[in-house]
Structures are given as C-alpha cells and as structure tokens.
Backbone as CSV, one residue per row, in Angstrom:
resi,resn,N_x,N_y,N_z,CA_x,CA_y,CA_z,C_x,C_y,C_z
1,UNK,0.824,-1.187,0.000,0.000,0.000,0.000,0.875,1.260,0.000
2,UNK,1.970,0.980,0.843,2.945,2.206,0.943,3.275,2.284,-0.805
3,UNK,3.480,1.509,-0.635,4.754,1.314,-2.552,3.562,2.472,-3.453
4,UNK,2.194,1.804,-3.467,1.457,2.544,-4.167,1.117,3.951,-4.173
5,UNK,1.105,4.878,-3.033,0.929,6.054,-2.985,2.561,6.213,-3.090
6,UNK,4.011,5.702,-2.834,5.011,6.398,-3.255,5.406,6.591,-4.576
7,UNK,4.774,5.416,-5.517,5.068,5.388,-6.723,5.308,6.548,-7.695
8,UNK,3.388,6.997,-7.747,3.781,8.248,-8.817,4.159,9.525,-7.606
9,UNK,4.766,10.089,-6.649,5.647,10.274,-6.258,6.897,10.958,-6.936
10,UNK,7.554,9.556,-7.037,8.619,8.861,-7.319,8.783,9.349,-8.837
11,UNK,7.886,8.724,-9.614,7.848,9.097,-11.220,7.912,10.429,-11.252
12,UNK,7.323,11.212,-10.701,7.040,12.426,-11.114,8.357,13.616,-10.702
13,UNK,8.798,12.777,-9.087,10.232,13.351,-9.135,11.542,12.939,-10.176
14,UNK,11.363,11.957,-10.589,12.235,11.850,-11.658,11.933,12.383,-13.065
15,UNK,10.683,12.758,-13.458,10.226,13.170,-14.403,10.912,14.758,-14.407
16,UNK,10.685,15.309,-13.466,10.869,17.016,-12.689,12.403,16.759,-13.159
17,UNK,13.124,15.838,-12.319,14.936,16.520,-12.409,15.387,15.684,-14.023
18,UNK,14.466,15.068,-15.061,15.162,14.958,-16.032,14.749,16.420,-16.880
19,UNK,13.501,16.890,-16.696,13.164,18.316,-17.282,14.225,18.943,-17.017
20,UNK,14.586,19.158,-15.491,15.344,20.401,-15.128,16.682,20.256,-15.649
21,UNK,17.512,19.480,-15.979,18.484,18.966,-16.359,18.521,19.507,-18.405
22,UNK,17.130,19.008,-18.763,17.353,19.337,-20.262,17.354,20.522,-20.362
23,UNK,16.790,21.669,-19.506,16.591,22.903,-19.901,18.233,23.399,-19.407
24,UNK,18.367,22.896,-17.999,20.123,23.534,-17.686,21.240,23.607,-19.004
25,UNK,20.895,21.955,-19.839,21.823,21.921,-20.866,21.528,22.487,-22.254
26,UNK,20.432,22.969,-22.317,19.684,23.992,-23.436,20.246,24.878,-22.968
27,UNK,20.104,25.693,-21.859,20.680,27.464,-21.784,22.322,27.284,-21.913
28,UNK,22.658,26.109,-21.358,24.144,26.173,-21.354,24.621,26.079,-23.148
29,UNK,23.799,25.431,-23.900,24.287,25.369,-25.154,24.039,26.775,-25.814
30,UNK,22.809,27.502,-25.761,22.977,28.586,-26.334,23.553,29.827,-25.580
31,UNK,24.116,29.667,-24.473,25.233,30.880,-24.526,26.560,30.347,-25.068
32,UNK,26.738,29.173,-24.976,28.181,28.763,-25.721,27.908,29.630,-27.046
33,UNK,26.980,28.984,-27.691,26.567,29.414,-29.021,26.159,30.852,-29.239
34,UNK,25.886,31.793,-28.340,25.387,32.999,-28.269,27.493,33.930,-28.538
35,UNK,27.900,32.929,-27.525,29.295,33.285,-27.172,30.159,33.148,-28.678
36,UNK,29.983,32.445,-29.262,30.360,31.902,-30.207,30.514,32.930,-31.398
37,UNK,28.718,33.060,-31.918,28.643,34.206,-32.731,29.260,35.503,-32.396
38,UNK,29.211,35.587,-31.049,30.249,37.404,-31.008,31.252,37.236,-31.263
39,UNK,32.139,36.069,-30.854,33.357,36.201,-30.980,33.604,36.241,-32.416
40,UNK,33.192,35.682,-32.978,33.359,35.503,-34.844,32.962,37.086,-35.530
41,UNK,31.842,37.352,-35.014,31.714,38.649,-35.646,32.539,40.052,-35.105
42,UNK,32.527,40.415,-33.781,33.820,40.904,-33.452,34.958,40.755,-34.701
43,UNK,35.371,39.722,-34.665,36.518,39.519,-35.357,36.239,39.642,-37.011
44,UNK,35.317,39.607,-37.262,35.005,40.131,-38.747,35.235,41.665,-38.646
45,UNK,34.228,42.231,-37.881,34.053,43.695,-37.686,35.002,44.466,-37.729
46,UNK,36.627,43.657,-36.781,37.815,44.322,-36.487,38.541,43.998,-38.436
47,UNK,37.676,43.664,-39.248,38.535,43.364,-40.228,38.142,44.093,-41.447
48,UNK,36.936,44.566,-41.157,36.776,45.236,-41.512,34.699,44.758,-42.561
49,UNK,35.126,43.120,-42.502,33.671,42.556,-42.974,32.531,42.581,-42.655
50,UNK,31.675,42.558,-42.731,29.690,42.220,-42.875,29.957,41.320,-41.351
51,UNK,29.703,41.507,-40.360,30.319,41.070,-39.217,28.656,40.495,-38.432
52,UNK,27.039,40.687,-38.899,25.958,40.400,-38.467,26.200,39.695,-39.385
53,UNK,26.134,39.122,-40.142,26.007,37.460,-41.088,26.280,36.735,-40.812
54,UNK,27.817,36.806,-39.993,29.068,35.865,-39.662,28.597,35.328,-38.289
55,UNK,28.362,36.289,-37.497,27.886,36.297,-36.046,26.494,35.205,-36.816
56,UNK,25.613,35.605,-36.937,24.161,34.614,-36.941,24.898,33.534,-37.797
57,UNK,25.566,32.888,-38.282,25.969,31.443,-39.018,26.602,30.635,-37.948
58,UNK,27.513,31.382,-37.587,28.571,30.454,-36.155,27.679,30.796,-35.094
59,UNK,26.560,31.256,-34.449,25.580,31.346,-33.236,25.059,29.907,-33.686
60,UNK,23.875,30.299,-35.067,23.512,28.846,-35.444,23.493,27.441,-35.638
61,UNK,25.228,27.711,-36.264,25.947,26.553,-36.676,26.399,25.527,-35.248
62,UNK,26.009,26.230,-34.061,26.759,25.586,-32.690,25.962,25.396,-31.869
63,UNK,24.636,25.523,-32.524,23.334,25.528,-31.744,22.821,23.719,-32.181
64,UNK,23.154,22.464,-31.594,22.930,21.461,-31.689,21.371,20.667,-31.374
65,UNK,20.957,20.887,-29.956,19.950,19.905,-29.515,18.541,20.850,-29.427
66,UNK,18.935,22.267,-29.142,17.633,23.303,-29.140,17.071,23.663,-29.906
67,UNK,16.121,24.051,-30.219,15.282,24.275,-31.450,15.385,26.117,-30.765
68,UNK,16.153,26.808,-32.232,15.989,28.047,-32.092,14.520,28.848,-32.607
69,UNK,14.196,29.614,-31.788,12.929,30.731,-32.371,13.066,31.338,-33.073
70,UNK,13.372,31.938,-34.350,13.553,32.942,-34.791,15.308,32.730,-34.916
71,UNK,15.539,33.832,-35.696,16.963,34.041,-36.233,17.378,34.423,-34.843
72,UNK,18.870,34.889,-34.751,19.600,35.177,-33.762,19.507,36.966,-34.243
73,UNK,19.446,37.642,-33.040,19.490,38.823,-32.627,21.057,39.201,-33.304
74,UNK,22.165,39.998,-33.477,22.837,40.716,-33.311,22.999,42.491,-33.672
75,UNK,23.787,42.775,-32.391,23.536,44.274,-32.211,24.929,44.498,-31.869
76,UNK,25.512,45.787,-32.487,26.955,46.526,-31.992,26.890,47.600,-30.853
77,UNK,27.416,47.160,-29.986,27.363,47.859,-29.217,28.436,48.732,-28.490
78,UNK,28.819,49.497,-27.379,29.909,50.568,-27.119,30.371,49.937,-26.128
79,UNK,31.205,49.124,-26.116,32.296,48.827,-24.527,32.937,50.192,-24.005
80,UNK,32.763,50.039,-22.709,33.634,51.465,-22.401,35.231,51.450,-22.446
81,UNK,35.126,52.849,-23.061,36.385,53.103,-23.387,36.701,53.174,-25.320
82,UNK,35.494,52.888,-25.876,35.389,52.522,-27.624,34.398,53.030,-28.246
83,UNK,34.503,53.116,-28.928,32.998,53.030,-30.044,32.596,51.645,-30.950
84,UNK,31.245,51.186,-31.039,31.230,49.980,-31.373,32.413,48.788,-31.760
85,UNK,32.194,48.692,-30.770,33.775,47.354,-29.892,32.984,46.805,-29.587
86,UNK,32.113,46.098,-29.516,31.635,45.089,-28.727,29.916,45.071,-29.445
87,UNK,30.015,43.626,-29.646,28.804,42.308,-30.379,28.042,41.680,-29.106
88,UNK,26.899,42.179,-29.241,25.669,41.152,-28.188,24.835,40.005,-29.405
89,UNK,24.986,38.746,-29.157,23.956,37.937,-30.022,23.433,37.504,-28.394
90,UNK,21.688,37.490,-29.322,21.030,36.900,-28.944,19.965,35.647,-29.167
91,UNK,19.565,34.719,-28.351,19.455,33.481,-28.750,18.372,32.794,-28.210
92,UNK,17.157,32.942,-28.897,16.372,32.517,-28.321,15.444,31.024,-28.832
93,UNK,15.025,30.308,-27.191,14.841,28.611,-28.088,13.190,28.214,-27.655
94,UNK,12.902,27.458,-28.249,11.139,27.201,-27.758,11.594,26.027,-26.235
C-alpha cells in the first residue's frame, strides 16, 4: 500500500529533475553558441567585414539539440572606453 501512494511520487520526481536537467543543458548550449557568434563577428568587424552574417551562421551553426525561435538577434554595441567594440547575439529557443 505504501509502494502505491510512493510510486507516482517517485515518477514524477524523476520526471521534474530529467526536465530540469534538459533545460540547464539547453541554456548552457545557447550561450556557448550565443558566445560563439560574437566572438566571430567581433573579429570580422575588427577586419573590416559584414560582421551580423558571420555572427548569426557560427551562433547557429553551434546551436545542436535546441530548437531556435527565430533568427539570432545581433547588435553593436559601445564597450567602455570605444565606439562599437563590442557584439551582443542573442538566442532565443522554444
């Protein structure tokens, strides 16, 4: 009788920490991948190239198990101490 009311319990706590686990390794993949695209476009930008194309291909291209929403965000922005020095991508997943 015990077994039976611990059961679904039981299921449902394991159900909970395999969710929480897929979403930890979803956000962790798209800031790698968020991380990814700046660094690439930065480095276009400093070269003088189309540096939002580059950024959304390598964001994308590193984006594996998540299903992205929409294209990736990128925006130039002012680090202090510069004028557009610094790439925010953004990355959003269903």
């Amino acid at each position: 009788m015990l077994t039976a009311f611990a059961l679904p319990v039981l299921v449902g706590g394991v159900g909970l920490a395999v969710d929480t686990a897929q979403w930890y390794l979803w956000k962790r993949e798209l800031e790698l991948a968020a991380d990814a695209g700046a660094l690439s476009g930065i480095y276009a930008h400093a070269q003088g190239k189309p540096y939002e194309a580059r950024a959304r291909a390598d964001a994308t291209t590193n984006v594996n198990d998540a299903t992205l929403q929409g294209a990736p965000q990128v925006t130039l922005g002012d680090w202090p101490g510069g004028t557009a020095n610094a790439i925010t991508v953004t990355l959003r997943a269903h």
